[in-house]
BABA-613712 format. One record per residue (C-alpha): x, y negated, z. Coordinates in steps of 0.1 Angstrom, whole numbers. Example, Ala and Ser with C-alpha at 12.3 -4.5 7.8 and 13.67 -1.06 7.14 Angstrom:
2
      xx      yy      zz
     123      45      78
     137      11      71
This chain:
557
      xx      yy      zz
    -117     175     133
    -152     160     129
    -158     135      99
    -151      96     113
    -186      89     120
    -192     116     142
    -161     109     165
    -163     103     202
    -154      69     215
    -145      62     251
    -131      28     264
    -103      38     281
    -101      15     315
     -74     -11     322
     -67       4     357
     -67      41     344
     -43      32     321
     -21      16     345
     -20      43     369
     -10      68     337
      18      52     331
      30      41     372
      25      75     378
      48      84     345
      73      64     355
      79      71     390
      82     108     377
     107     100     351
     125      81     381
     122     112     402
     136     134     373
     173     156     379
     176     164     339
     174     154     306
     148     187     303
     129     167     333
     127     137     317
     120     152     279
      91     168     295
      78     134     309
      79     121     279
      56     150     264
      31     135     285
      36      99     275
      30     106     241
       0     126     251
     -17      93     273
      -2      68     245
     -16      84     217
     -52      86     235
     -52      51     242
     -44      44     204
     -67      63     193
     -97      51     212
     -87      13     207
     -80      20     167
    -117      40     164
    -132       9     183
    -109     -11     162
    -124       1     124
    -159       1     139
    -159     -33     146
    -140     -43     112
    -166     -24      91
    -195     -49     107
    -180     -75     126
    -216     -83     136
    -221     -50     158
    -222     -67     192
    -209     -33     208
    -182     -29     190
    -173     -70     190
    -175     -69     226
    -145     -37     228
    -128     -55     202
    -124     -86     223
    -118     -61     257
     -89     -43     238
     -77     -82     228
     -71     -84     266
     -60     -51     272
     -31     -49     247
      -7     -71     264
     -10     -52     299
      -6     -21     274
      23     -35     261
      36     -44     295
      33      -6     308
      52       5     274
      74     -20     282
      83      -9     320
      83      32     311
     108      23     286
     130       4     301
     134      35     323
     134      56     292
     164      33     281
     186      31     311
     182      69     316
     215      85     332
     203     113     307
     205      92     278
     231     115     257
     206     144     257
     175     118     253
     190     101     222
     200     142     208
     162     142     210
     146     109     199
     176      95     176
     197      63     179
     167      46     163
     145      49     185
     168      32     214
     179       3     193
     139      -4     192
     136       3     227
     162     -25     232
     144     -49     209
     108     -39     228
     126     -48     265
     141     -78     249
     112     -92     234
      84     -86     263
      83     -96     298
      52     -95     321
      49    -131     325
      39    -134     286
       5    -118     293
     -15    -148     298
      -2    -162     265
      -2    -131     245
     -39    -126     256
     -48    -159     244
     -30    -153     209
     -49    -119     208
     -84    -144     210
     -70    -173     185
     -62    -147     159
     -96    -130     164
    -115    -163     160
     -95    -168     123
    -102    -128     111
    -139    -140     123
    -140    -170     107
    -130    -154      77
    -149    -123      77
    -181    -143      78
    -173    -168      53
    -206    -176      34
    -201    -192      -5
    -232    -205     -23
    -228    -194     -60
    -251    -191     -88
    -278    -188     -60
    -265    -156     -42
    -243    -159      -8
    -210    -142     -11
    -178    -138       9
    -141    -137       0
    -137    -109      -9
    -169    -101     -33
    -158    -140     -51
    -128    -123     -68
    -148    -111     -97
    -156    -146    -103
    -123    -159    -101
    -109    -131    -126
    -142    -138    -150
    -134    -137    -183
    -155    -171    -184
    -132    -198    -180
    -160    -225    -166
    -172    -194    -144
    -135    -188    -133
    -138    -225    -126
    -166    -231    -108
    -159    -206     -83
    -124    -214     -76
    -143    -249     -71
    -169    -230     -43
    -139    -218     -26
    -122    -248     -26
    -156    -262      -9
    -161    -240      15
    -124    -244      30
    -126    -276      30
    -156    -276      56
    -136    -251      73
    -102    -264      68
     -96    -283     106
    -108    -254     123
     -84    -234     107
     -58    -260     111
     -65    -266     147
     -65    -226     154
     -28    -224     138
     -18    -254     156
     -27    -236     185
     -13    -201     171
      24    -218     164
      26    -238     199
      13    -206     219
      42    -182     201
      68    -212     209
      62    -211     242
      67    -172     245
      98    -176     225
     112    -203     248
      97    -181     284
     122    -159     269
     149    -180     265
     148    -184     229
     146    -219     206
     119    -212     190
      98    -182     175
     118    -173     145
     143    -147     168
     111    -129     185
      90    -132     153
     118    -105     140
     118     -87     172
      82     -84     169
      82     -73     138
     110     -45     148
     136     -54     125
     164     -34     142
     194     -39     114
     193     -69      96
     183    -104     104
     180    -141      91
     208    -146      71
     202    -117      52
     164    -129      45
     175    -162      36
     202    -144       7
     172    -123      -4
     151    -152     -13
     182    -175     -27
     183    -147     -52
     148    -142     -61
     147    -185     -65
     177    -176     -90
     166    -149    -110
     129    -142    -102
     114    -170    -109
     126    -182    -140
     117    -142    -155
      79    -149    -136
      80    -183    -159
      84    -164    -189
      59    -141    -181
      37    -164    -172
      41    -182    -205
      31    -150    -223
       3    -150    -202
     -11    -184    -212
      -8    -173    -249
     -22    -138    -241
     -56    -156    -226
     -54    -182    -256
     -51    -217    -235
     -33    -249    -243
     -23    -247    -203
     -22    -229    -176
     -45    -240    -146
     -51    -229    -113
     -80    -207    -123
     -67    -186    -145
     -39    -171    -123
     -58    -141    -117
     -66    -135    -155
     -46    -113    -180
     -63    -107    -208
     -89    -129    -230
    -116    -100    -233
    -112     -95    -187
     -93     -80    -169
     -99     -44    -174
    -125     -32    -144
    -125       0    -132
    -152      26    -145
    -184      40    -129
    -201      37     -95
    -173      34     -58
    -181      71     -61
    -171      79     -92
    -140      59     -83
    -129      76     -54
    -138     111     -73
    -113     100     -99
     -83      94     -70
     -95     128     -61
     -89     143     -89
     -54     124     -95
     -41     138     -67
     -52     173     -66
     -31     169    -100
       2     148     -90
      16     171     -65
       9     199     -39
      15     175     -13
      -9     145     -25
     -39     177     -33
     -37     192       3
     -30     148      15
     -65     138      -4
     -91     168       2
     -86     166      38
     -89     126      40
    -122     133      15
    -136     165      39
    -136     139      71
    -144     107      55
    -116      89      60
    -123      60      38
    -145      32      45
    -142      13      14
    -175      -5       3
    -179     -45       5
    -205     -56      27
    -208     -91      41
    -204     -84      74
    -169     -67      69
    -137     -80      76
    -119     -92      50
     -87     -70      36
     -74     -34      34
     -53     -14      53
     -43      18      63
     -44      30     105
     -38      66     119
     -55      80     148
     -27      99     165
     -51     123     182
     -67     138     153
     -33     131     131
     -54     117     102
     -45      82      84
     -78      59      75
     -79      37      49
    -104       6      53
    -105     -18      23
    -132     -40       4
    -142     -27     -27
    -153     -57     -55
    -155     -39     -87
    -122     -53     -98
     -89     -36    -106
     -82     -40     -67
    -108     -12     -59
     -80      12     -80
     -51      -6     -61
     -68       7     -30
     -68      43     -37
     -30      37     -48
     -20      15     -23
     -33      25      12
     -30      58      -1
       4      58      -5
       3      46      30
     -18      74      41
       0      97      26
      34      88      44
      17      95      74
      -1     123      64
      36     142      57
      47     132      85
      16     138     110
      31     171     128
      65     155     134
      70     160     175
      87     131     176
      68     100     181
      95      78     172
     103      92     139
      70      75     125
      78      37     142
      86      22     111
      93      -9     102
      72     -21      73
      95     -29      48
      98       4      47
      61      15      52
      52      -8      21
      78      11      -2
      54      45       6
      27      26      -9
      41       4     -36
      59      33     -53
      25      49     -50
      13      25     -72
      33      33     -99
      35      71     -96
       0      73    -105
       6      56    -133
      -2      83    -158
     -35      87    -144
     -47      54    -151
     -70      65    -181
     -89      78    -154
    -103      50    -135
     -97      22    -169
    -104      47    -199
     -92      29    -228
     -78       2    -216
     -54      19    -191
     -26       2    -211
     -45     -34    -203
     -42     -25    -171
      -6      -7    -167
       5     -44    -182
     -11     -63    -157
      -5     -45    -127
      37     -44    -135
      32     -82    -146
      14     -89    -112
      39     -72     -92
      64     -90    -102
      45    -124     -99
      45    -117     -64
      75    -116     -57
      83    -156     -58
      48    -158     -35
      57    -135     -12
      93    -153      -6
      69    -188      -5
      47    -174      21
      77    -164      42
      99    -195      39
      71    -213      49
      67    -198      79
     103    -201      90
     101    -241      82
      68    -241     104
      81    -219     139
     118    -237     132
      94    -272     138
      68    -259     159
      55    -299     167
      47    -303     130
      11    -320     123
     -13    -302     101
      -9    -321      74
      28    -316      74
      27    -279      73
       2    -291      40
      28    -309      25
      56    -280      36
      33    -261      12
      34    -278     -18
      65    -287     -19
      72    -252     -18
      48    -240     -44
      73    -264     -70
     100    -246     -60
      82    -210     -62
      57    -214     -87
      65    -241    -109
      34    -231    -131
       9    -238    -109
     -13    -266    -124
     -39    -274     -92
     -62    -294    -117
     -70    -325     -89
     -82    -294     -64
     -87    -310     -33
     -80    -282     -11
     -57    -256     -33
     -41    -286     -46
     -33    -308     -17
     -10    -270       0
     -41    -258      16
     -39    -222       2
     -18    -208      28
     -51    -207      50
     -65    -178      31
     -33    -153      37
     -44    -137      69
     -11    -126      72
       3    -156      89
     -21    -159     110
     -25    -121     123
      15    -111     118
      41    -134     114
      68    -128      93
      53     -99      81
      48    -107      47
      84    -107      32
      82     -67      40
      60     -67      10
      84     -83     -12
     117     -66      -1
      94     -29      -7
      82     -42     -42
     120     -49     -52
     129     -11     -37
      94       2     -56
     104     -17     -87
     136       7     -87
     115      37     -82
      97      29    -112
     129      24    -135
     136      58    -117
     107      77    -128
     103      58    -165
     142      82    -164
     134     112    -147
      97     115    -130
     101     149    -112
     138     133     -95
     123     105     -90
      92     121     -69
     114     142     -51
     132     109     -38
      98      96     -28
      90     120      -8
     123     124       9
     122      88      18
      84      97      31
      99     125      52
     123     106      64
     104      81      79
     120      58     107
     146      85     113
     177      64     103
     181      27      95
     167       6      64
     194       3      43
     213      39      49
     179      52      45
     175      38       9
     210      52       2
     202      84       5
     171      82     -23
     194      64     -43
     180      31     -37
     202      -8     -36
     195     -25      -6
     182     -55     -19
     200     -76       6
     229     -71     -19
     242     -93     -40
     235     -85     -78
     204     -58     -69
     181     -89     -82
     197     -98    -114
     202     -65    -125
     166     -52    -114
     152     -82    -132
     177     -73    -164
     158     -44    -162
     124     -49    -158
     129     -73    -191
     125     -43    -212
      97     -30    -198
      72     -64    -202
């Protein structure tokens, strides 16, 4: 494999990719076997993963300078090409599905894999296009709007991402003042981003209703693949984090306040930990990623061989520019089975989350990247974030590396942050479910939805008279609900299961590990909750798994 910049990248055409998959079909039709029809299938990986590869490549060019006007110009193409994508997927596999061969298919792929073929024919249908084209544009024209936000501060232009180390300043009135900048600039931007959800919310309705559905909640799960549980169990989940997580984040936050030395909490100090900063990771981006280097040459076989090949074919593009998009993730490019992590490095603590987080990602799929089996690696995210999560905290012992001496600063805010979340990340998702449950909502009474949540959620929260943060604007800045909805609880059911892996490993590390990987290995090969079984994981969809994780995390803050 060449290193990323030197790859190839071809746009593969609409009608090309039609024809592929007609003339897969009416073979898979024509078949007389299960052998036939496995052999078909050979070849539909082989066209599917070339098409994903080509659109991700095109896909990570444009986010890394959303101002290249070749790569904005595929970027918008592939926005109209990945519904008549999906339709073709759709139409092989609802062949795939009905298959008189299914017995020997199933022997093959695993009962997984049809239960999400099911969800896939259920959730889709050709006449969607249109609208799914024109949700591909609306959620391009927020990531835009975002990516080339411009804040005025202390005479220099910044975006988003590159304000954080304001906002975490150890410098209260800087913290301040550019929470205030923020605020500003949303609110010059805050009925274009209204108007574009507005839009976002009615457009998903409609699909959900072309489909016979009441509104978008039902095919918001579908979309997001959730093939064995559904909205009852959600809504349990966050009744028990209401009743147990959030009173413990109180406390925690309370130790905060006296930690930092302030008569209250405000707004602007949510970020902050510790009255000297929050400890900053040492030495140049370089320096940082040599240190991840190092850690995992030393945490396992598997993580050494995982992080000199993402390091010999630059597979991380990790260095905040203003013309980036915002965020971090992790993507794979089936056709040269190598993960890539994209991120936005800021000189904060995040730039170490990064080579924890996505890596943990990356490394799921870097385990898994011979696996035959397509399917095996379609997993759902609440599963994918566990990868990474517990990532976070097996690297633990290697903090000195990036923090020197104040690892332990930063081993106590990182477990105190983590479980902060975990109210926010319920908030985030409650809120959409209010919204798409009353898609005819006006802007300012998704607002209110907002802060009337954040009482509920984060009863600390003091907004000091902000007129945009204050009034239940914030929700504008979490890209998830604009770009995946419903996604965003995944996080918090895969910190609870991480959480567990880290009372695991504070027991017995080497167990503990060996779990990890299993559950890696075992990628989408069985259900969510018989999958955490096997490692030894509660589902937390059960009843007690909150109060007793949070009875033991007490000990360790």
């Amino acid at each position: 494999m060449e290193k990323f910049s030197k790859l190839p990248y071809e746009r593969v055409e609409l009608e090309e990719m039609k024809k592929g998959y007609a003339d897969l079909v009416a073979r898979l039709k024509n078949a007389k076997s299960g052998e036939e029809q496995w052999a078909v299938h050979q070849d539909y990986y082989k066209l599917t993963k070339r098409i994903s590869t080509q659109s991700t490549i095109a896909q990570i060019r444009y986010d890394i300078d959303t101002t290249d006007e070749f790569y904005d110009k595929e970027n918008e193409y592939y926005d109209s090409f990945g519904p008549e994508w999906q339709n073709c997927l759709n139409e092989y596999q609802k062949v795939l599905f009905n298959s008189p061969y299914r017995d020997y298919l199933e022997k093959k792929l695993g009962p997984v894999a049809f239960k999400n073929m099911e969800i896939a024919i259920k959730s889709f249908d050709e006449k969607l296009i249109p609208l799914l084209q024109e949700e591909n544009e609306l959620v391009t024209k927020y990531t835009k709007l975002i990516a080339t936000a411009k804040i005025e501060f202390e005479g220099e232009t910044y975006n988003l991402s590159l304000m954080t180390k304001f906002t975490t300043s150890q410098d209260r009135d800087v913290r301040k003042r550019a929470v205030k900048a923020m605020s500003d600039y949303f609110l010059t931007v805050t009925d274009e981003i209204d108007d574009l959800y507005d839009k976002m919310v009615k457009n998903r309705t409609k699909q959900a209703r072309m489909l016979g559905f009441e509104n978008y909640i039902p095919l918001g799960y579908m979309r997001m693949n959730r093939n064995s549980y559904g909205q009852a169990q959600v809504e349990n989940f966050r009744k028990q984090v209401k009743e147990a997580f959030v009173p413990f984040v109180s406390e925690i936050h309370e130790k905060r306040r006296k930690r930092i030395a302030v008569d209250k909490l405000k707004f602007y100090d949510n970020g902050v930990y510790f009255t000297n900063g929050n400890p900053a990771p040492i030495g140049t981006p370089e320096e940082i990623l040599g240190a991840g280097k190092k850690m995992y040459e030393e945490l396992s076989p598997e993580t050494a061989e995982f992080i000199d090949f993402m390091m010999d074919h630059e597979l991380f593009d990790v260095l905040g520019r203003k013309t980036k998009r915002q965020g971090g993730y992790m993507t794979f490019l089936p056709d040269y089975k190598a993960p890539f992590i994209f991120a936005n490095f800021n000189a904060t603590s995040g730039d170490v989350d990064v080579i924890t987080h996505e890596c943990g990602h990356a490394f799921q799929g870097f385990v898994t990247r011979n696996d035959e089996i397509t399917e095996h690696n379609d997993i759902t995210m609440e599963t994918a974030e566990i990868h990474s999560m517990s990532m976070e905290y097996f690297t633990y012992g290697w903090m000195d590396k990036f923090f020197g001496d104040r690892k332990d600063d930063y081993l106590t805010m990182h477990l105190e942050d983590s479980i902060i979340f975990v109210p926010y990340g319920c908030m985030v998702d409650e809120f959409q479910h209010i919204v798409y449950a009353n898609p005819d909502m006006t802007p300012a009474e998704r607002k209110e939805v907002w802060k009337k949540l954040e009482e509920t959620y984060r009863p600390h929260i003091d907004f000091d008279g902000d007129p945009f943060f204050g009034e239940g604007g914030y929700w504008q800045r979490q890209s998830h609900i604009f770009q995946s909805p419903f996604y965003y609880i995944d996080y918090v059911l895969a910190s609870v299961c991480a959480m567990q892996f880290k009372v695991k490993m504070d027991e017995d590390y080497k167990a503990a590990f060996k779990d990890y990987l299993k559950l890696c290995n075992l990628s989408a090969k069985d259900f969510y909750e018989p999958m955490l079984s096997q490692v030894g994981l509660n589902s937390p969809f059960a009843d007690g798994c909150i109060e007793s994780l949070v009875g033991k995390l007490k000990e360790k803050v």
